[in-house]
C-alpha positions as CSV (number, residue, x, y, z in Angstrom):
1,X,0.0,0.0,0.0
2,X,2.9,2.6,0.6
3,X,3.6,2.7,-3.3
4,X,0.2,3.9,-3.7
5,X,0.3,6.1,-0.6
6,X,3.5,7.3,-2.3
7,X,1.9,8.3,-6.2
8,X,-1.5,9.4,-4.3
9,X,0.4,11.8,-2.0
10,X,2.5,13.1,-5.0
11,X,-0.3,14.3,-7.0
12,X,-1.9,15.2,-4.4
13,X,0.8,17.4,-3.6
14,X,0.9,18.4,-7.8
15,X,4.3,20.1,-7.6
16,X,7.8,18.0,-7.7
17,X,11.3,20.3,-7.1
18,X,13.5,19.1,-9.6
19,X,16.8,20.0,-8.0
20,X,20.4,20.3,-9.4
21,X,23.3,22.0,-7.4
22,X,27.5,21.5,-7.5
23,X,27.2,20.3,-3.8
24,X,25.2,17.9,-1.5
25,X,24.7,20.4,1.0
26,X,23.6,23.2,-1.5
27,X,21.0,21.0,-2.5
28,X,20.0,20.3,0.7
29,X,19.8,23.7,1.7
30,X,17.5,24.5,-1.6
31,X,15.6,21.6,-0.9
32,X,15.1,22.9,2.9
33,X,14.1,26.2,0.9
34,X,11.9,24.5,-1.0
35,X,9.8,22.4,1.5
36,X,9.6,25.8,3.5
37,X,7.8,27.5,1.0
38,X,5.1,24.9,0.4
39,X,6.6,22.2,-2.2
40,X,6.8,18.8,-0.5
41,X,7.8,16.8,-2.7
42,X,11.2,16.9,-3.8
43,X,13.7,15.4,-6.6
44,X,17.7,15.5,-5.9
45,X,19.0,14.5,-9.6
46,X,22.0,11.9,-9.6
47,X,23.9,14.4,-11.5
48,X,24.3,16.3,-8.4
49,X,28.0,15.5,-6.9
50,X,27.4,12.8,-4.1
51,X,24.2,13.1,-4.8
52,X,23.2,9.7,-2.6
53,X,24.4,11.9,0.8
54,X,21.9,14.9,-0.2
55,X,19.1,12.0,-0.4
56,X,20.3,10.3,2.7
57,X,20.4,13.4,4.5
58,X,16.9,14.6,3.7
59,X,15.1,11.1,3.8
60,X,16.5,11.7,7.5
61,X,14.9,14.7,8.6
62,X,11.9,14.4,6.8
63,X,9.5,11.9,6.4
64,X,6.0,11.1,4.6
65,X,4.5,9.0,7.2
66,X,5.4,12.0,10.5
67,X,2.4,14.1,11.5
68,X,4.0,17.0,11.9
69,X,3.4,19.2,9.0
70,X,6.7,21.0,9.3
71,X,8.6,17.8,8.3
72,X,6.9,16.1,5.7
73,X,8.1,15.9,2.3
74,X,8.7,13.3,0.3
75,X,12.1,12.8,-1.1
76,X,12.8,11.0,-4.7
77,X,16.1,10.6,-7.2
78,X,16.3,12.1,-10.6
79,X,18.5,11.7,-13.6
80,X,18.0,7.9,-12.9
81,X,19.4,5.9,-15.9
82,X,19.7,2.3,-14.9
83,X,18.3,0.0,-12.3
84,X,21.6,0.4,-10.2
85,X,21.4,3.8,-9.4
86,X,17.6,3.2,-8.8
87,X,18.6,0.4,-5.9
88,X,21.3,2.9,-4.9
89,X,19.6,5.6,-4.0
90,X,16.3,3.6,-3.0
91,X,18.8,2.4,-0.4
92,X,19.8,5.9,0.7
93,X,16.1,7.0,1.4
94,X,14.5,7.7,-2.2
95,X,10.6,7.1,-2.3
96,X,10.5,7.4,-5.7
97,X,12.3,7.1,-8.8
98,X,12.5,9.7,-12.2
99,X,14.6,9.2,-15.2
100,X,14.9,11.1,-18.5
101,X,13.7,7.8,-20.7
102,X,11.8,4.6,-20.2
103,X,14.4,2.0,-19.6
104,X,12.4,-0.9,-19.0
105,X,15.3,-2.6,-16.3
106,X,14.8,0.1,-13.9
107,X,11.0,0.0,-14.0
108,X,11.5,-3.5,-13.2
109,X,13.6,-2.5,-10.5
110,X,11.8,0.0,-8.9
111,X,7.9,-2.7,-9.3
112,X,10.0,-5.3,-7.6
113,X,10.4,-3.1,-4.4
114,X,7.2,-1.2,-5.1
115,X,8.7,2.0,-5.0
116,X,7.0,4.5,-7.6
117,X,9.0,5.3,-10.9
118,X,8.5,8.2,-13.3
119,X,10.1,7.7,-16.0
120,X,10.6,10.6,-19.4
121,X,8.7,9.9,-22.8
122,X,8.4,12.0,-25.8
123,X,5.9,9.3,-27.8
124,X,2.8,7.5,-27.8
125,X,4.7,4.5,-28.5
126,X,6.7,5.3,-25.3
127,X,3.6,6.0,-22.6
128,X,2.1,2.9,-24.0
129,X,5.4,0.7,-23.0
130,X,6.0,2.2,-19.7
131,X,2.0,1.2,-19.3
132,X,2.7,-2.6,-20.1
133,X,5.5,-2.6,-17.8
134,X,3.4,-0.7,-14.6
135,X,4.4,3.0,-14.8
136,X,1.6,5.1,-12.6
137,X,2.7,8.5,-13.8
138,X,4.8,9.3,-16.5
139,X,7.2,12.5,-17.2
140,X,6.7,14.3,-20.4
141,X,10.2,15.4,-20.9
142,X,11.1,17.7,-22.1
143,X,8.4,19.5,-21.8
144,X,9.3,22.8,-23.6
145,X,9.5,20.9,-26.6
146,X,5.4,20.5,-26.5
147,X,2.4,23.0,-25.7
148,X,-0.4,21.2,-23.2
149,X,-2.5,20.8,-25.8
150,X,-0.2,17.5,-26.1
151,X,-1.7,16.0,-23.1
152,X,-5.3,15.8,-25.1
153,X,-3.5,14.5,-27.8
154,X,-1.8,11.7,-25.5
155,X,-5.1,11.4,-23.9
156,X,-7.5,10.9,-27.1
157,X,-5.4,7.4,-27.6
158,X,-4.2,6.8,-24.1
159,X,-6.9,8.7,-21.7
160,X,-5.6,6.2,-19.0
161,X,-2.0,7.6,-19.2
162,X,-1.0,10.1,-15.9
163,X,1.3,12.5,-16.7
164,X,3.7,14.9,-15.5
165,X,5.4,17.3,-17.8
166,X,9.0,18.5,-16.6
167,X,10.9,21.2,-18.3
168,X,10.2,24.3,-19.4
169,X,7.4,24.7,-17.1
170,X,6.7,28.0,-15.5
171,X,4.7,30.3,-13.1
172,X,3.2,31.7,-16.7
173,X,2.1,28.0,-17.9
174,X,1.7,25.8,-14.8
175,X,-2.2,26.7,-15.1
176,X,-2.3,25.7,-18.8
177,X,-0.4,22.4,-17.7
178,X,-2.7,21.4,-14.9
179,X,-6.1,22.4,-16.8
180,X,-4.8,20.5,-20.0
181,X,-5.2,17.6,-17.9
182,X,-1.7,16.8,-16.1
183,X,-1.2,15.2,-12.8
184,X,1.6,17.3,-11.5
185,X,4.1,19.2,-12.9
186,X,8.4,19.6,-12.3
187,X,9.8,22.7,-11.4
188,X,13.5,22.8,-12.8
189,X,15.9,25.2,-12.9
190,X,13.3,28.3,-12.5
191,X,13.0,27.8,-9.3
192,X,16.7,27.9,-8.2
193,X,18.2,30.3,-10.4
194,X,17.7,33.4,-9.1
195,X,19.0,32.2,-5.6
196,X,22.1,31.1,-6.7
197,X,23.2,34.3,-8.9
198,X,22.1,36.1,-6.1
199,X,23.7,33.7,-3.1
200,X,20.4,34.0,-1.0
201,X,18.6,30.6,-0.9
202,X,15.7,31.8,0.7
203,X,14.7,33.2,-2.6
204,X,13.9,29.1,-3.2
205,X,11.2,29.5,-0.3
206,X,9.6,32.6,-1.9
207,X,9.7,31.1,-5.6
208,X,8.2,27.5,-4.3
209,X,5.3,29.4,-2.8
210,X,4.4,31.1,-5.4
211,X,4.4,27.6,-7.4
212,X,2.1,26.1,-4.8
213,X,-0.2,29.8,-5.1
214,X,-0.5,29.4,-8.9
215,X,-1.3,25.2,-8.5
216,X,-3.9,26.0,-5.8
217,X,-5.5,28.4,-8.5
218,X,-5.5,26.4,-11.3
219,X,-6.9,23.5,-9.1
220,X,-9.8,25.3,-8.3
């Protein structure tokens, strides 16, 4: 029941921090930034430098199943790209699983210890594989390469498929995104970028919060 928890909580939550830094500890500290302004769900991408510790470190202090609002978020790996690195960081703490394609091993990977997996597509041909092999939500990717009138389009054939588009997504689109019909959304680079030219990370909280302002309104 957790891995459904796990994808129910998610798009419940409709926002995923897709985060990217030169250090473990500046991730962390953007992924504390982030949780503080409202996202609480949270992707550390394996392309970060020791990017198992940043993982290990946040799965410790926070925690999807604690009652105390403060400390929950839920913390996933991105930038997956084989079913090592998916046991690797599932190991450190991960409670879910991205990568930029559908490689089938690491789907396998992550069913076998029912840990949810988002995996990027670009094709029919691709949502309708990672359906066959058990993907609950899958990541458009990337995502400024499409409008989100493509989610109709993927749902006229596929109306079953969930999916989350990733890149290129901004304040100015999210509401297009999310009425077009898709289940959450990846904030990338937007929401960091600004902090780090400027060397204030609490410009993380303020950008996450307005994320979770403009979800909240298209939601409604």
């Amino acid at each position: 029941m957790k891995k459904l928890k796990l994808v129910q909580q998610i798009v419940n939550e409709g926002v995923v921090a897709v985060l990217r830094g030169e250090t473990p500890d500046e991730v962390v500290e953007m992924a504390e930034q982030a949780i503080e302004g409202g996202i609480k769900v949270i992707e550390v991408t394996m392309t970060v430098p020791f990017a198992l510790q940043a993982i290990e470190k946040l799965a410790k202090k926070y925690s999807s199943t604690t009652q105390d609002a403060s400390k929950y978020a839920i913390i996933g790996v991105g930038t997956v790209l084989d079913p090592e690195t998916a046991r690797a960081a599932i190991l450190s703490g991960s409670e879910f699983v991205v990568g930029p394609c559908l490689n089938p091993e690491t789907v396998t990977l992550c069913n076998r210890y029912r840990i949810p997996v988002m995996p990027g597509v670009m094709t029919i041909q691709e949502i309708q594989k990672a359906l066959e092999l058990g993907v609950d939500i899958v990541k458009l990717f990337p995502g400024n390469l499409y409008s989100p009138a493509m989610i109709k389009n993927i749902k006229g054939p596929l109306p079953q498929a969930n999916i989350m588009p990733t890149g290129g997504v901004s304040l100015s689109n999210l509401g297009e995104w999310i009425k077009a019909g898709a289940v959450a959304v990846g904030i990338g680079s937007d929401l960091t970028t600004e902090a780090v030219k400027n060397g204030d990370y609490s410009l993380v909280a303020k950008k996450a919060a307005q994320y979770i302002e403009a979800y909240r309104e298209a939601k409604k």
